[in-house]
C-alpha positions as CSV (number, residue, x, y, z in Angstrom):
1,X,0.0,0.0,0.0
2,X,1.2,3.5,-1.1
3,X,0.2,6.6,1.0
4,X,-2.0,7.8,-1.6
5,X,-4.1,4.6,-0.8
6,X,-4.2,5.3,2.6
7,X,-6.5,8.7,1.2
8,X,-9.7,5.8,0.9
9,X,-9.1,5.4,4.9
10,X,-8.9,8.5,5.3
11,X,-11.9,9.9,3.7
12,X,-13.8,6.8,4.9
13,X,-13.2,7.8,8.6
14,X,-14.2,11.2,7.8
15,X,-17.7,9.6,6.6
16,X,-17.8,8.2,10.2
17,X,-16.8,11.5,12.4
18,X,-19.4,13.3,10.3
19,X,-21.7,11.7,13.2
20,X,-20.6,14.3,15.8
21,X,-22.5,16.6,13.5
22,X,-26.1,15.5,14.6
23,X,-24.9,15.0,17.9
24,X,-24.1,18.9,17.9
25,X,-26.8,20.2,16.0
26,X,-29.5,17.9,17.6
27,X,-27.8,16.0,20.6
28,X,-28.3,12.6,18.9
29,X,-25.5,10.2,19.9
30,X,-24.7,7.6,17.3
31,X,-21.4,6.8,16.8
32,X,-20.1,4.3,14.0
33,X,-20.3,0.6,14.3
34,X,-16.8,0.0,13.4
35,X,-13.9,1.0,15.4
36,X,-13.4,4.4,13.9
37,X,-10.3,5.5,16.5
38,X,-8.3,2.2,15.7
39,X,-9.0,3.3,11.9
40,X,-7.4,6.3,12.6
41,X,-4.7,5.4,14.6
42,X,-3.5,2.6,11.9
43,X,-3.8,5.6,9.2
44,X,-1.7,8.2,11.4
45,X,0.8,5.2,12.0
46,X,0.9,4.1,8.1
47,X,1.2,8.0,7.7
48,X,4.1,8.2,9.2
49,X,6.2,5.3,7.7
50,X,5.4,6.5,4.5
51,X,6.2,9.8,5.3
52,X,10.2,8.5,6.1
53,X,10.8,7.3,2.5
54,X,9.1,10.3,0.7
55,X,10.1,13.1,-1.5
56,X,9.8,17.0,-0.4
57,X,6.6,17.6,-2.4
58,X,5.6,14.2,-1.0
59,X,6.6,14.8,2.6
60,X,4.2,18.1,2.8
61,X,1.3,16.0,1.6
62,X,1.8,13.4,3.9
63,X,2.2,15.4,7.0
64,X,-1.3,17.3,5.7
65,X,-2.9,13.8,5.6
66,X,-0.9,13.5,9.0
67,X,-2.6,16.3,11.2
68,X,-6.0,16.1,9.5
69,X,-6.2,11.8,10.9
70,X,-4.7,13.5,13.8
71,X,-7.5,16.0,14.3
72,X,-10.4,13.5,13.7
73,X,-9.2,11.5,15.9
74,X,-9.5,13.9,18.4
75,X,-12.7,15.0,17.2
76,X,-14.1,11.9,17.7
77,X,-12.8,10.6,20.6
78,X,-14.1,13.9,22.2
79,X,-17.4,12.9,20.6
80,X,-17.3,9.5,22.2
81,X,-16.2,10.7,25.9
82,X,-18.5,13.5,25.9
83,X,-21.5,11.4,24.3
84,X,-21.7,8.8,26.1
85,X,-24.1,7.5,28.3
């Protein structure tokens, strides 16, 4: 795998933290059924290996990809602290 498939993750765990949303607009508390912090922890880890081998130009998009599955995560494990029961 190549860090530009590791984009697929990340834009499929920014489908799942779109549920804090909802849960700020509305209070409703639904969080994914998969495990949507271990998704982002094994993106932010792949992110970073690939990020060792790469190019300048490559480097900068990397780290981008970097912080932003950084931020999510945080995101969403606020969402899951602060939403649940």
């Amino acid at each position: 795998m190549t860090w530009k498939e590791v984009g697929g993750d990340l834009a499929l765990a920014d489908e799942h933290v779109t549920q804090v949303i909802p849960f700020v607009d509305e209070g409703i508390f639904k969080p994914a059924r998969g495990d949507v912090m271990g998704l982002l922890e094994g993106i932010a880890s792949r992110l970073e290996r690939f990020g060792e081998g790469a190019t300048t130009e490559e480097r900068e998009v990397v780290d981008a990809h970097y912080r932003y599955a950084v931020l999510l995560h945080r995101i969403y494990g606020e969402f899951l602290r602060i939403g649940a029961p």
